[in-house]
LUMMI-108823 format. One record per residue (C-alpha): x, y, z; residue in one letter; residue number from 0; chain. Coordinates in steps of 0.25 Angstrom, whole numbers, plus 5000, padded with zeros to 4 digits. Last residue first. Example, Ala and Ser with C-alpha at 12.3 -4.5 7.8 and 13.67 -1.06 7.14 Angstrom:
! residues 2
+------+------+------+------+-----+------+
:   px :   py :   pz : code : pos : unit :
+------+------+------+------+-----+------+
: 5055 : 4996 : 5029 :    s :   1 :    A :
: 5049 : 4982 : 5031 :    a :   0 :    A :
+------+------+------+------+-----+------+
//
This chain:
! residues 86
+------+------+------+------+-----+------+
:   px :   py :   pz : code : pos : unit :
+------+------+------+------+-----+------+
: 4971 : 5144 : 5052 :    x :  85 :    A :
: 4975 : 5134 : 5042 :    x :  84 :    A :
: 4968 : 5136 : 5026 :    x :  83 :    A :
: 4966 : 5120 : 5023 :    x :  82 :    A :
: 4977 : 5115 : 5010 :    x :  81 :    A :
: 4977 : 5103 : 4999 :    x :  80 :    A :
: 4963 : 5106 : 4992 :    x :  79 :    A :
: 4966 : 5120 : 4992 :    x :  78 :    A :
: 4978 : 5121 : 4987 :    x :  77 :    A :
: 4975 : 5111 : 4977 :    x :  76 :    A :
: 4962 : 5119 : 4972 :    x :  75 :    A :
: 4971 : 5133 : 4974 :    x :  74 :    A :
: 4983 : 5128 : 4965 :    x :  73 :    A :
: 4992 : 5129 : 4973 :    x :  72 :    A :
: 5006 : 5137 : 4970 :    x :  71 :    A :
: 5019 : 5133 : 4978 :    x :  70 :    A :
: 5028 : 5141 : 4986 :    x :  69 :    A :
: 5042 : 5134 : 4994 :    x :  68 :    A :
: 5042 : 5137 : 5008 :    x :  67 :    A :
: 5047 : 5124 : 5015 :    x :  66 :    A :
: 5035 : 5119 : 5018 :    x :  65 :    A :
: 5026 : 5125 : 5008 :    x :  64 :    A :
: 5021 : 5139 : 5003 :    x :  63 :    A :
: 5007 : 5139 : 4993 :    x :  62 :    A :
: 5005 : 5148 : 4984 :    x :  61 :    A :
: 4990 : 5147 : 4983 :    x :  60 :    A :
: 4985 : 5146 : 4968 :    x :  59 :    A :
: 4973 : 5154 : 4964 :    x :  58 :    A :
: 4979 : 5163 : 4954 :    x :  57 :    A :
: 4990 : 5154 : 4946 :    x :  56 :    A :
: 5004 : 5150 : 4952 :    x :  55 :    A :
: 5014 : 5148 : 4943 :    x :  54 :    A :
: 5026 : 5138 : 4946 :    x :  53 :    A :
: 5041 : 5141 : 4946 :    x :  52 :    A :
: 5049 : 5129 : 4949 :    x :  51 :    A :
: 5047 : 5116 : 4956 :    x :  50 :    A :
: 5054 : 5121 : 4970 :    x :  49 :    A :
: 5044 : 5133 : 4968 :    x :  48 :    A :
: 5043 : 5147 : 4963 :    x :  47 :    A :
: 5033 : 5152 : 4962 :    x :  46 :    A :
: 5025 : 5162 : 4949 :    x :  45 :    A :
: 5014 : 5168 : 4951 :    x :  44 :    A :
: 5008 : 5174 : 4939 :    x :  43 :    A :
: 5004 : 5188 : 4935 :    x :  42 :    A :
: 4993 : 5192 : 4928 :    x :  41 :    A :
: 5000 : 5199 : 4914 :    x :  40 :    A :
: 4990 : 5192 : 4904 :    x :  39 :    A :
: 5000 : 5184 : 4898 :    x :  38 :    A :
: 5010 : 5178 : 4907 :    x :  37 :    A :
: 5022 : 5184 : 4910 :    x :  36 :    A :
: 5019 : 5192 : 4925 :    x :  35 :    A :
: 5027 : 5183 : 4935 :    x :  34 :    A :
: 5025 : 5185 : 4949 :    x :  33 :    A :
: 5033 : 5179 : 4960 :    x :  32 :    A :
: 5031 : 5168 : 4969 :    x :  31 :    A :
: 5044 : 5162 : 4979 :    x :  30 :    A :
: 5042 : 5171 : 4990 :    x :  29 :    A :
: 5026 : 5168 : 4991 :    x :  28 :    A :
: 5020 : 5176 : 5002 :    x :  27 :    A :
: 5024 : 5188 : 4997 :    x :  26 :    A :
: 5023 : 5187 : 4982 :    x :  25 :    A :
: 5009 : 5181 : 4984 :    x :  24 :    A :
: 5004 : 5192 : 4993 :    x :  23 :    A :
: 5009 : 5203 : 4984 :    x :  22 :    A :
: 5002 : 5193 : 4972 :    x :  21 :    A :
: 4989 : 5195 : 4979 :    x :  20 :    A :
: 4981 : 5198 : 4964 :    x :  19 :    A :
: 4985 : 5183 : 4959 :    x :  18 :    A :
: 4975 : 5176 : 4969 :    x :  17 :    A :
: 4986 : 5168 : 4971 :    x :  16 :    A :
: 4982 : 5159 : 4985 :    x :  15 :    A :
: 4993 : 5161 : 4998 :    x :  14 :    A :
: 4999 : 5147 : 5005 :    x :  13 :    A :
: 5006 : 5146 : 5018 :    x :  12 :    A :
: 5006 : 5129 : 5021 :    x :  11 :    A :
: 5003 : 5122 : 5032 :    x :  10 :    A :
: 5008 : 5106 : 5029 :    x :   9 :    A :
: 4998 : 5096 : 5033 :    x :   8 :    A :
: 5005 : 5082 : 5030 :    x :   7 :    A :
: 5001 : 5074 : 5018 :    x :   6 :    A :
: 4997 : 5061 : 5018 :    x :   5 :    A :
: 5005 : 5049 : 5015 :    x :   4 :    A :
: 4999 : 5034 : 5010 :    x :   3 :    A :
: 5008 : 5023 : 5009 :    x :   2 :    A :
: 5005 : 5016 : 4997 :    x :   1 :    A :
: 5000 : 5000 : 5000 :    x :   0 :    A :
+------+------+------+------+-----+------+
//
């Protein structure tokens, strides 16, 4: 039979792009920057990760792990996967 694991509760920070709280964004994500080359001129996040540069698009969270590398969610994933702690 195949072991079976389950994931241990990690609390993560994580902000959604709404892509008008890019201020925000910038300050809480050190490794996120804006690019502006895609054709209708609305910016893109761009973060850098351990995989490379990814693209967030408007609704992802940015999400910081562990050891403080950024990510982009997709908000359905995000929100399947994480509860809101308070």
């Amino acid at each position: 039979m195949m072991p079976k694991y389950i994931k241990r509760p990690v609390v993560i920070d994580a902000l959604q792009w709404t892509g008008k709280n890019k201020e925000e964004i910038l300050k809480f994500c050190t490794d996120c920057y804006l690019s502006y080359s895609n054709a209708n001129l609305e910016p893109e996040l761009k973060i850098q990760t351990l995989e490379g540069t990814m693209t967030a698009t408007v609704g992802d969270y940015i999400i910081m792990v562990i050891k403080g590398e950024f990510y982009p969610c997709r908000e359905d994933i995000f929100l399947e996967t994480y509860n809101k702690v308070i």
